[in-house]
MARLOGU-464833 format. One record per atom (N, C-alpha, C, CB): residue in three letters; x, y, z. Coordinates in steps of 0.001 Angstrom, whole numbers, padded with zeros to 6 digits, always signed. Glycine has a CB too. Layout:
! residues N
AlaXYZ...
END
This chain:
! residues 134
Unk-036720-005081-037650Unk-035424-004835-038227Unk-034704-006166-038381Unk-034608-003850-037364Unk-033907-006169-039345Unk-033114-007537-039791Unk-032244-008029-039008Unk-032383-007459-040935Unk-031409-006917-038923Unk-029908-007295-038041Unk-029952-006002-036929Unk-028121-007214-039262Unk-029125-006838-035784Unk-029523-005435-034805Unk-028545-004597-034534Unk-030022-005712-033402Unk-027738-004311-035438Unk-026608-003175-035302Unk-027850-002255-036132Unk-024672-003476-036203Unk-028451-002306-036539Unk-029283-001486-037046Unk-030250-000295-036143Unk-030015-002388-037706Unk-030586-001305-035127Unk-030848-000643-034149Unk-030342+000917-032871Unk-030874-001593-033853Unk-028647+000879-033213Unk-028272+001735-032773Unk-028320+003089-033046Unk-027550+001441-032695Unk-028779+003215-034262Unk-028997+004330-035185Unk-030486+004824-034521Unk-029012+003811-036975Unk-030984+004268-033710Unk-032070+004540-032771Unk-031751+005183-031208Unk-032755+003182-032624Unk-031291+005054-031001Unk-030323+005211-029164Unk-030782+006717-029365Unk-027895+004864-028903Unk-031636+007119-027854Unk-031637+008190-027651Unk-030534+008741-026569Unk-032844+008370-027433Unk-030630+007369-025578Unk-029549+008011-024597Unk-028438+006590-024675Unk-030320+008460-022687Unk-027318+007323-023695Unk-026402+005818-023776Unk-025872+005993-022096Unk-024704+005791-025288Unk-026276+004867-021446Unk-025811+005067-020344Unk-024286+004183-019672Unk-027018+004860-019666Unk-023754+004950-019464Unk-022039+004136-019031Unk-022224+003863-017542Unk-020327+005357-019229Unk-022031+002810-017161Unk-022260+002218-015897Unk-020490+002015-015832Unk-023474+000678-015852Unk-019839+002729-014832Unk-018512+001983-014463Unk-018403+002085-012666Unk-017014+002871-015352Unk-018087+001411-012564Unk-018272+000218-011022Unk-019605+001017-010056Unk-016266+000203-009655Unk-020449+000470-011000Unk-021652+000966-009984Unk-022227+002350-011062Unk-020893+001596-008019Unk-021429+003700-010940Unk-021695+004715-010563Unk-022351+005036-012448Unk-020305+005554-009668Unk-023482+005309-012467Unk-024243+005956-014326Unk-024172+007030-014772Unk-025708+006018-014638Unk-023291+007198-015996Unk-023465+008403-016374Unk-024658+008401-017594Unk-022060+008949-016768Unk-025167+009772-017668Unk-026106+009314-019196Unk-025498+010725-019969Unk-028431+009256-019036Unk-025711+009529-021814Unk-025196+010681-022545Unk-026506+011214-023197Unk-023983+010293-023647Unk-027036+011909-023503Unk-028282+012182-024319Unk-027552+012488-025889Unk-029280+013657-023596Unk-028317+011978-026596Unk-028300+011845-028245Unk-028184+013709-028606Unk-030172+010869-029013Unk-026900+013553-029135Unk-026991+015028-029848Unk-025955+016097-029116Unk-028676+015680-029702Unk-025378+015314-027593Unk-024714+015859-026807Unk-023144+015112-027451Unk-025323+015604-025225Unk-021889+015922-027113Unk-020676+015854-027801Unk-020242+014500-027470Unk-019667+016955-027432Unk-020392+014118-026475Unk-020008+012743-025432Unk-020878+011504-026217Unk-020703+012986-023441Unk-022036+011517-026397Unk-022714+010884-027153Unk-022218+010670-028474Unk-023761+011380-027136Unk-021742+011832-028931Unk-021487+011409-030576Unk-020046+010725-030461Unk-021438+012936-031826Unk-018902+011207-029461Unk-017820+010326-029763Unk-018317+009180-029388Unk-016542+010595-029160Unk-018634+008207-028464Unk-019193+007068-028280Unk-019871+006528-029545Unk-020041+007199-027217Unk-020885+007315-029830Unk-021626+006438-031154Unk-020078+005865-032074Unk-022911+007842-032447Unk-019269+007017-032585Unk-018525+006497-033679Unk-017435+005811-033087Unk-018076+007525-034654Unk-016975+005828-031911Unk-016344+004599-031441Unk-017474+002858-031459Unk-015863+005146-029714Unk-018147+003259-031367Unk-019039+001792-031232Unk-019687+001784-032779Unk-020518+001817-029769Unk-019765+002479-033809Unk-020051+001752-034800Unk-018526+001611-035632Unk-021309+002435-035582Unk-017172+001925-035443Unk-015979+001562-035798Unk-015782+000112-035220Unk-014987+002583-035346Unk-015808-000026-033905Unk-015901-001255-032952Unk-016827-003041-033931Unk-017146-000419-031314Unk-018099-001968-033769Unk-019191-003502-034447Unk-018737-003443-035719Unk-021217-003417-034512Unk-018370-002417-036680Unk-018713-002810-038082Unk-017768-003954-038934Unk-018680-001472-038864Unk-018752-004636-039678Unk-018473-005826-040230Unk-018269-007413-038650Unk-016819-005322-041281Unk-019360-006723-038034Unk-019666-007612-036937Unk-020390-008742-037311Unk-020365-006976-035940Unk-020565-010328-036843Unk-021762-010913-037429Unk-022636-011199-036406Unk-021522-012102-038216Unk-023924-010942-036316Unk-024774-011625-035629Unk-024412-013408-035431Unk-026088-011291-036373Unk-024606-013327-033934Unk-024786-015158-033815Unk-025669-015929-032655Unk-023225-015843-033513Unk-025305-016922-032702Unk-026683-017229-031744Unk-026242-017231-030103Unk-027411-018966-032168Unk-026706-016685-029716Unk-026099-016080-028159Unk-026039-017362-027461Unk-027197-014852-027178Unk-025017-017419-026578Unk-024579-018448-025575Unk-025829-018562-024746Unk-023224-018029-024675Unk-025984-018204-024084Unk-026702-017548-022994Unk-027592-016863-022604Unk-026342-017144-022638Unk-028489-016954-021436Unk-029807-015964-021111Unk-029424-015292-019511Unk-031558-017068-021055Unk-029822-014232-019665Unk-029721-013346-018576Unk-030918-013346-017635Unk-029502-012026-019085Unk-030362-013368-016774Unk-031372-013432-015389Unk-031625-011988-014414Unk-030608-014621-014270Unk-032126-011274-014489Unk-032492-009644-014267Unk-031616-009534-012710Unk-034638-009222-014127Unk-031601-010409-011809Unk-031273-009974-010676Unk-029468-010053-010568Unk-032142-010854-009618Unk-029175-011292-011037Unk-027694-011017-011794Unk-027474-010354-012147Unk-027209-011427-012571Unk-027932-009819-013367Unk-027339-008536-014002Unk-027145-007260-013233Unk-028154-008160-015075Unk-028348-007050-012416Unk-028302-005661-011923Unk-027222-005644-010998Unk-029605-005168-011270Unk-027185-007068-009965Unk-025806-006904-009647Unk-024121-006747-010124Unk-025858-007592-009173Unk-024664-007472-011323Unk-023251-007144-012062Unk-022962-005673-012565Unk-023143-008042-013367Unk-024305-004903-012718Unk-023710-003819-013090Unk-022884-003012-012207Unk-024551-003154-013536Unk-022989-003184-010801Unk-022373-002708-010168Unk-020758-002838-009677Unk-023081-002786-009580Unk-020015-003780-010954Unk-018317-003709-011175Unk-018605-003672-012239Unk-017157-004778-010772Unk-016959-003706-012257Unk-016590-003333-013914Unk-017276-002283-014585Unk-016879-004495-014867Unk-017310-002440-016426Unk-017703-001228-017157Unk-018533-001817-018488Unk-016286-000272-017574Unk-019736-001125-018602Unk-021013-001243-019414Unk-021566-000225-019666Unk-021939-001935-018945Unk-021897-000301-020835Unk-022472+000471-021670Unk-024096+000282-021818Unk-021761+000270-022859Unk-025142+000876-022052Unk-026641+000570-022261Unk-026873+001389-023519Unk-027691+001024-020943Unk-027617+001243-024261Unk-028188+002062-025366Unk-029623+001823-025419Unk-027558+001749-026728Unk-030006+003007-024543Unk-031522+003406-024322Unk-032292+003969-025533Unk-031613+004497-023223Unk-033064+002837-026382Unk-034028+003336-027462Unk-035404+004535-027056Unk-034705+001878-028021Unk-035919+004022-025666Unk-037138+005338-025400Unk-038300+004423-026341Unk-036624+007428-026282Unk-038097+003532-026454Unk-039313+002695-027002Unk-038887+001235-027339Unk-039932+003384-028373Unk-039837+000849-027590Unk-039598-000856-027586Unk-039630-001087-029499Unk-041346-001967-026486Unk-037874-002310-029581Unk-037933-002329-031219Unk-037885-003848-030800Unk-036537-001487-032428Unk-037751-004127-032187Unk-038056-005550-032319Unk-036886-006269-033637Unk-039899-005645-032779Unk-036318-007190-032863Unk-035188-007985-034041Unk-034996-009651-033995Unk-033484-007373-033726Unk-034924-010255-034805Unk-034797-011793-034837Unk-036101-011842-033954Unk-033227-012599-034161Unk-037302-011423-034469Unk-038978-011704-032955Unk-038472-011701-031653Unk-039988-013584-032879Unk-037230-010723-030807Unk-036993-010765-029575Unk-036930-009161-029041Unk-035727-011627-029386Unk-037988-008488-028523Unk-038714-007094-028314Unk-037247-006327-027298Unk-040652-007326-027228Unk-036914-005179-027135Unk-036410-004721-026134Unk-036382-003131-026454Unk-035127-005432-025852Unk-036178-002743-025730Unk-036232-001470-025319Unk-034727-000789-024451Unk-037558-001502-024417Unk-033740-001454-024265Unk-032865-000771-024732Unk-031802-002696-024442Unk-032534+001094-023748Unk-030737-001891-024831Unk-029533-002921-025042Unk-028402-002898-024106Unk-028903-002724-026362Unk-027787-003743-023227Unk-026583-003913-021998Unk-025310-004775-022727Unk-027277-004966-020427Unk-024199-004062-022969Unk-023594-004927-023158Unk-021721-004996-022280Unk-023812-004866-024660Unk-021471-005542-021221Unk-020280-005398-020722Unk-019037-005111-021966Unk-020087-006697-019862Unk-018531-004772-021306Unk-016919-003550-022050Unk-015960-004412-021094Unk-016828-001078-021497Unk-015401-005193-022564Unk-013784-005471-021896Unk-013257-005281-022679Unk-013204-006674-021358Unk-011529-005253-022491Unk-010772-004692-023443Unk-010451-005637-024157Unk-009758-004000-023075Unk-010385-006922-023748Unk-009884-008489-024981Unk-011156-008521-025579Unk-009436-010449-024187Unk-012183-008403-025221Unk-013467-008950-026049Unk-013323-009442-027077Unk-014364-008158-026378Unk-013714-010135-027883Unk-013878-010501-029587Unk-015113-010712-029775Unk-013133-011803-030209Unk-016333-010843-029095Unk-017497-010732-029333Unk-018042-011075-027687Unk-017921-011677-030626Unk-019826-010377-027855Unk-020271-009997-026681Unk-021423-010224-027049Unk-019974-008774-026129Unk-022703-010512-025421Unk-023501-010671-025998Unk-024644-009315-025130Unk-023711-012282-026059Unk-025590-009168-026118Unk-026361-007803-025940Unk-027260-008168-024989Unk-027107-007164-027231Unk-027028-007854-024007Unk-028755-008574-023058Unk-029680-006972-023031Unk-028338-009366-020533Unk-030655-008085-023342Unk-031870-007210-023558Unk-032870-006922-022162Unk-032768-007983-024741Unk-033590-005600-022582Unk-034114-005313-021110Unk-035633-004607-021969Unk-032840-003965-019848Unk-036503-005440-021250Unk-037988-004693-021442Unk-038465-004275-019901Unk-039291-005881-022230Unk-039396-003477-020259Unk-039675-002691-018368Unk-040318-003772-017501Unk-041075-001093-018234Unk-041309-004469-018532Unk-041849-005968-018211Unk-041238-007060-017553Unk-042116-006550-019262Unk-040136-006893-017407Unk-039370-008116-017073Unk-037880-007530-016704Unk-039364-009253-018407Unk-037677-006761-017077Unk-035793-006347-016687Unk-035282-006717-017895Unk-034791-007354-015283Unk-034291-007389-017482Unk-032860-007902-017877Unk-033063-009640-018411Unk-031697-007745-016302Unk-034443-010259-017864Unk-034489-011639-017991Unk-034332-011892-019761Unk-036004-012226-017240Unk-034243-012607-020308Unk-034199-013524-021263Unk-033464-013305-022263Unk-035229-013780-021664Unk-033630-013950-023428Unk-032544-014751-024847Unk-031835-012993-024604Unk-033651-015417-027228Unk-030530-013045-025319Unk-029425-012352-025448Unk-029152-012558-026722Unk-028416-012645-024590Unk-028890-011391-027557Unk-028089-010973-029136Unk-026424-011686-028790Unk-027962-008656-029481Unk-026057-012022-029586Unk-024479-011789-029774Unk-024118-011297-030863Unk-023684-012884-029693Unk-022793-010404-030747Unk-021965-010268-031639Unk-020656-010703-032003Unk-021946-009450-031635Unk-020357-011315-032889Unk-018938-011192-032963Unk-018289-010209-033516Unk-018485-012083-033473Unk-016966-009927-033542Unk-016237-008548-033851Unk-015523-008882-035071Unk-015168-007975-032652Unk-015553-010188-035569Unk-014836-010393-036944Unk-013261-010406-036606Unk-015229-009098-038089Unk-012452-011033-035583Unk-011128-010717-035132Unk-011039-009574-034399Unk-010259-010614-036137Unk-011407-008342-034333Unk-011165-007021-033712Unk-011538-007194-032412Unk-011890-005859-034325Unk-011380-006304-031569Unk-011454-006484-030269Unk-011737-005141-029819Unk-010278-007118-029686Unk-012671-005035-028157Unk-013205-003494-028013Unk-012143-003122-027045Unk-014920-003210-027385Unk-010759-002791-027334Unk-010104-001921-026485Unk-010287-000897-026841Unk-008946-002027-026294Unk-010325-000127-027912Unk-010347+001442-028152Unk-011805+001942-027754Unk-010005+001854-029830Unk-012733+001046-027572Unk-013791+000934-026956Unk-013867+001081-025510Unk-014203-000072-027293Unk-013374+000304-025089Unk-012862+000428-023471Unk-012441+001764-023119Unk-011565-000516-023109Unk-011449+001581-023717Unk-010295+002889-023355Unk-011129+004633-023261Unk-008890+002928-025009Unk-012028+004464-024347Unk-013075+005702-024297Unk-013838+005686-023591Unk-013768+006006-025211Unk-014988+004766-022709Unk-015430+004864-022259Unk-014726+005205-020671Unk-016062+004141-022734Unk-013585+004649-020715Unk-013111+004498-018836Unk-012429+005992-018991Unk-011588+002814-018158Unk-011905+006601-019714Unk-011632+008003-019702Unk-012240+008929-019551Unk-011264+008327-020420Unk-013985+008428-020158Unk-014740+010086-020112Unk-015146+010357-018567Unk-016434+010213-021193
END
């Protein structure tokens, strides 16, 4: 795939991590669909860029345990810019203006290169705000 907002149109499940505790939404369930169209209102007219940063699997897992994140579990391994993953992590703040996607294969976790997005000026509070409510 070209660009990886493309990829979301794949997400079978979406899992909300807020301080620690996972909820999962399964694809097709009501909770799932408001999320999807909050997060493709959120990215669209987003640009891909070249990510700051690489993620280190044992960090992350600790980080998931504050604050609030989102995962979008594909159920198979896709492939974008030649960097494989199988689903997508990306922390939820409410200033955000762009974020970067760390990728997770079963092979490895959470380790290596990271997507970014920018938001084009917009920012994920209405993003936030949905997720810390449900």
């Amino acid at each position: 795939m070209e660009e990886i907002s493309e990829a979301f149109e794949q997400t079978e499940n979406i899992n909300v991590y807020n301080d620690g505790v996972k909820t999962v939404y399964a694809a097709g369930s009501d909770n799932y669909e408001t999320i999807m169209s909050c997060w493709k209102k959120t990215i669209g007219g987003a640009h891909d860029m070249p990510a700051l940063g690489v993620s280190l699997n044992h960090l992350t897992v600790k980080e998931l345990e504050k604050n609030l994140w989102v995962e979008f579990d594909f159920g198979k391994a896709l492939v974008c810019n030649e960097m494989p993953f199988e689903k997508l992590l990306v922390q939820v703040g409410k200033e955000y203006y762009g974020f970067n996607l760390i990728r997770y294969n079963s092979a490895r976790g959470y380790d290596g290169r990271c997507f970014y997005l920018d938001l084009d000026g917009k920012n994920m509070n209405d993003f936030y705000d949905l997720l810390a409510d449900l």
